[in-house]
N, C-alpha and C positions, 0 to 999 in steps of 0.2 A: 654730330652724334644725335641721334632717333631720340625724341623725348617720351617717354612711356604714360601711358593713361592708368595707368597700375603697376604694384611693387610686387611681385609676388615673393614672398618667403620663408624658404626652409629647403627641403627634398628635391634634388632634382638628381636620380639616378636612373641607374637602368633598370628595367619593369624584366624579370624572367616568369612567367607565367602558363603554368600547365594546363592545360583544357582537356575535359572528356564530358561527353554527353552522357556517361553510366553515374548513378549515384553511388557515392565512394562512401564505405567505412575507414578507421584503421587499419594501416597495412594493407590495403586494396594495390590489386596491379593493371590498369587497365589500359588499352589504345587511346590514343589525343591526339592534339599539337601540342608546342613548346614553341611560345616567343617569347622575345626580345627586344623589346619597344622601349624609348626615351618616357620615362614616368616619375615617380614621387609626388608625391601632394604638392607641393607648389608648380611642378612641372606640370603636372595634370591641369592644373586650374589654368596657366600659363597657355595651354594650348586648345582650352577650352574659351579661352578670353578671345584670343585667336578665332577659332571658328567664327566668332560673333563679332568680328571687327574691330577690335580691341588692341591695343599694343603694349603688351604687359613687359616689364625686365623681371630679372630675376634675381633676387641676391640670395647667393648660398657658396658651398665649398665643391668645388670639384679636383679631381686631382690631375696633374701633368701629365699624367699615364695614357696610354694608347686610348682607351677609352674613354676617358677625361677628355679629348680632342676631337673621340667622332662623338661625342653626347655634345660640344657645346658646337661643333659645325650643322649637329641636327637640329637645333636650336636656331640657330642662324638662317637655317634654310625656311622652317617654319616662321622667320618676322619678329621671332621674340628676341628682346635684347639681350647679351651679355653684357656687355662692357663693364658692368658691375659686381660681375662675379667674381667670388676670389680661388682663384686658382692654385691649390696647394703642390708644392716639390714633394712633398714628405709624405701627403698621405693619400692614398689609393681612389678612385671613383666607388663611391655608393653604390650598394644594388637591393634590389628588391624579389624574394621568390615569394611565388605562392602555387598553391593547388586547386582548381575549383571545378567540382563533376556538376551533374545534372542538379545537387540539392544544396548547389551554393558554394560559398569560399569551405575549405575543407581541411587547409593548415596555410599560416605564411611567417615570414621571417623575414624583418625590415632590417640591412645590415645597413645602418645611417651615421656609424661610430665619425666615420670622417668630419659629417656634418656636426656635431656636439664636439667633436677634437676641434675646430677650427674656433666657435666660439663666437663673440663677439664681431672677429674678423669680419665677418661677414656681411656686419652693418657697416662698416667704413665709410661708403659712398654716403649715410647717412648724415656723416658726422661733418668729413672734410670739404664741404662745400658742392660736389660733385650735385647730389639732389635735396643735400638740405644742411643745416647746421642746430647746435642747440640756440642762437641767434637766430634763426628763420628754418624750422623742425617745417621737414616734408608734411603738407598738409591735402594732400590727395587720400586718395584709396591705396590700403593697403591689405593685401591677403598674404595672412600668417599661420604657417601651419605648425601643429604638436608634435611635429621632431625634434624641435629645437629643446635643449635641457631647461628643466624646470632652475635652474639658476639664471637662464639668458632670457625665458617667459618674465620673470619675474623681475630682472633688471628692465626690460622692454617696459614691462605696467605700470613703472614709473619714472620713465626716460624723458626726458624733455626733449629729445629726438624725436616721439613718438604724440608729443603732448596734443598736437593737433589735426593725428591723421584719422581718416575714414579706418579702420582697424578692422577686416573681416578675418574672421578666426574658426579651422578646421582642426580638430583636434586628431589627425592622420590615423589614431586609432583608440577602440574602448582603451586597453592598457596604459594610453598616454593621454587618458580624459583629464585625467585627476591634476596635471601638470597644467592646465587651463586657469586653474582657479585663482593665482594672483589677477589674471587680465580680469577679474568681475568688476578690480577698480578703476580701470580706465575708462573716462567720461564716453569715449567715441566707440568700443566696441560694439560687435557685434558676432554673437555665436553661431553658425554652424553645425548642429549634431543631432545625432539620431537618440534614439531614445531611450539605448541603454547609455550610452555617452553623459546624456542628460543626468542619471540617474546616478553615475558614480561622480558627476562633478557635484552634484547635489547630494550626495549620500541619501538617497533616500530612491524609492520605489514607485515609478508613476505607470498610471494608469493608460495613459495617451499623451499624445503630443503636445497638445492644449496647456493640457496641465504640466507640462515639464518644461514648455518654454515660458507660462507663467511664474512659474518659480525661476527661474535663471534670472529674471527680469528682477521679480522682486528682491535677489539676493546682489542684484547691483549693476547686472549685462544691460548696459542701453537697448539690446535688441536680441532677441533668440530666436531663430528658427528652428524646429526640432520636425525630423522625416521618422516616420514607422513603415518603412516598409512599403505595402500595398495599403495601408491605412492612413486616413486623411492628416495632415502635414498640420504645423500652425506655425504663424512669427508671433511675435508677441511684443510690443512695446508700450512708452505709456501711452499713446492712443488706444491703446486695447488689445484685442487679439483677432487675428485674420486666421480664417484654416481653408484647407483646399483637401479634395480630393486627387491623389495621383491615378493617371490611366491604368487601365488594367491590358497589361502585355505579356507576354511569356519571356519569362526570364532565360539569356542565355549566360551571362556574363554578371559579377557585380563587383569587383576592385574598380574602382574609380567611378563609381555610382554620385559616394557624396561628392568629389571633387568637381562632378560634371553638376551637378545640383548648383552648389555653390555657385561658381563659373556663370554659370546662365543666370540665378537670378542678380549677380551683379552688373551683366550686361545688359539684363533686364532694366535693372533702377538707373542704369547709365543711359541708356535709351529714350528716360523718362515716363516708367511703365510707374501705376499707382501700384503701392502693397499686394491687391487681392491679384492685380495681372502680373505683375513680379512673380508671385511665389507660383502661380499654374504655368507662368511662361517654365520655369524652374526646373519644374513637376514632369512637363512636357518631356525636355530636353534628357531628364533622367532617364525618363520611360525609355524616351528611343535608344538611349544609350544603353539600357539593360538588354532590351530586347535584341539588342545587334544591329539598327538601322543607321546609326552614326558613328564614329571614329571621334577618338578625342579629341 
């Protein structure tokens, strides 16, 4: 059995995603593509660890179904492990749609019911010895993503499974910010989010990145990182605060922008990159990935 360098967890479904280069309103009808790619926030990051050498597993729910089979043989083909994933009889594969024109994401719908139906399931190999127990709690990196229901967050931030891992945490979207907030009390996290993300975990209104990843910290996050966009990034821990400028490139794509952020500067700090090269190697990686020069 492959030993993984990383846990990834939560989302691993299929990506249906509409593309057009016209900028869309409401009810707009215009010419595109439509794929159908292996995604989800943990899957994303999973194959983002990937590119960079990395050998991530995956623990989440997939289901038995036709698709359930060819999502975890794509998985296989790409290096990433399964053998931890729980594979459901009962309930169907995950998916994901979205819409995105020339001015950005433009509607999407995360259908992740299976993944919160499974539950706990999903840590199992956490528990039974497989990668760790509450006698010897997996003590690696672990990227955890905001699918999971704010009762299994919540069980997680104070697991003694979890007591002593690397904890990187993507909160998969603004709507599922706010399910973030028990992990502020685990000693090892680290946030991942953008800066309205920041701003509903925080109840409060920031101005920049800076300040939004200084307040996560001060509110208990061992570490935050917070992205604006095309405006300069920062982490923030008690050493202080690090900010970078992201390149400037023409946007063709942005679902899986943060997952591709995250991803990299984790590879980054695994590489042995200091803070201020972490977070621009990060920045980088975004960039290309927005603009259309990389694949996740």
């Amino acid at each position: 059995m492959t030993q993984p360098d990383i846990l990834c967890i939560g989302s691993v479904l299929w990506d249906i995603i509409g593309r057009s280069s016209s900028h869309m309103k409401l009810g707009a009808d215009v010419p595109g593509r439509i794929t159908r790619l292996p995604g989800g926030v943990a899957m994303n990051i999973a194959m983002t660890l990937r590119r960079f050498g990395l050998t991530p597993a995956i623990l989440t729910a997939i289901g038995s179904d036709a698709e359930g089979q060819e999502l975890l043989a794509a998985c296989r083909r790409m290096g990433i492990v399964t053998d931890h994933a729980y594979v459901s009889r009962d309930l169907p594969t995950d998916r994901y749609m979205a819409v995105e024109g020339g001015n950005g994401l433009v509607a999407a719908i995360a259908d992740a019911h299976s993944l919160e139906a499974a539950g706990d399931k999903i840590l199992t190999a956490l528990a039974d010895g497989a990668l760790g127990s509450e006698a010897a709690p997996y003590a690696g990196r672990i990227a955890l993503d905001g699918n999971l229901t704010e009762a299994l967050l919540s069980e997680i931030a104070k697991s003694p499974l979890f007591a002593r891992a690397d904890l990187r945490i993507a909160p998969a979207s603004p709507g599922k910010a706010e399910r973030l907030l028990p992990l502020l009390r685990h000693p090892g996290a680290t946030f991942y989010v953008n800066l309205e993300e920041a701003g509903l975990v925080c109840h409060h209104r920031f101005e920049s990145s800076a300040e939004a990843a200084a307040a996560l910290r001060d509110r208990g996050a061992h570490r935050a990182l917070v992205t604006d966009g095309g405006r300069p990034a920062a982490e923030a821990c008690t050493d202080g605060i690090t900010t970078a400028q992201p390149p400037e490139v023409l946007v063709t794509r942005v679902t899986g922008a943060g997952d591709t952020f995250m991803a990299a500067h984790i590879a980054a700090e695994a590489g042995g990159a200091d803070p201020a090269t972490a977070l621009r190697s990060a920045l980088q990686a975004a960039a290309d990935y927005v603009s259309g020069d990389t694949s996740l």
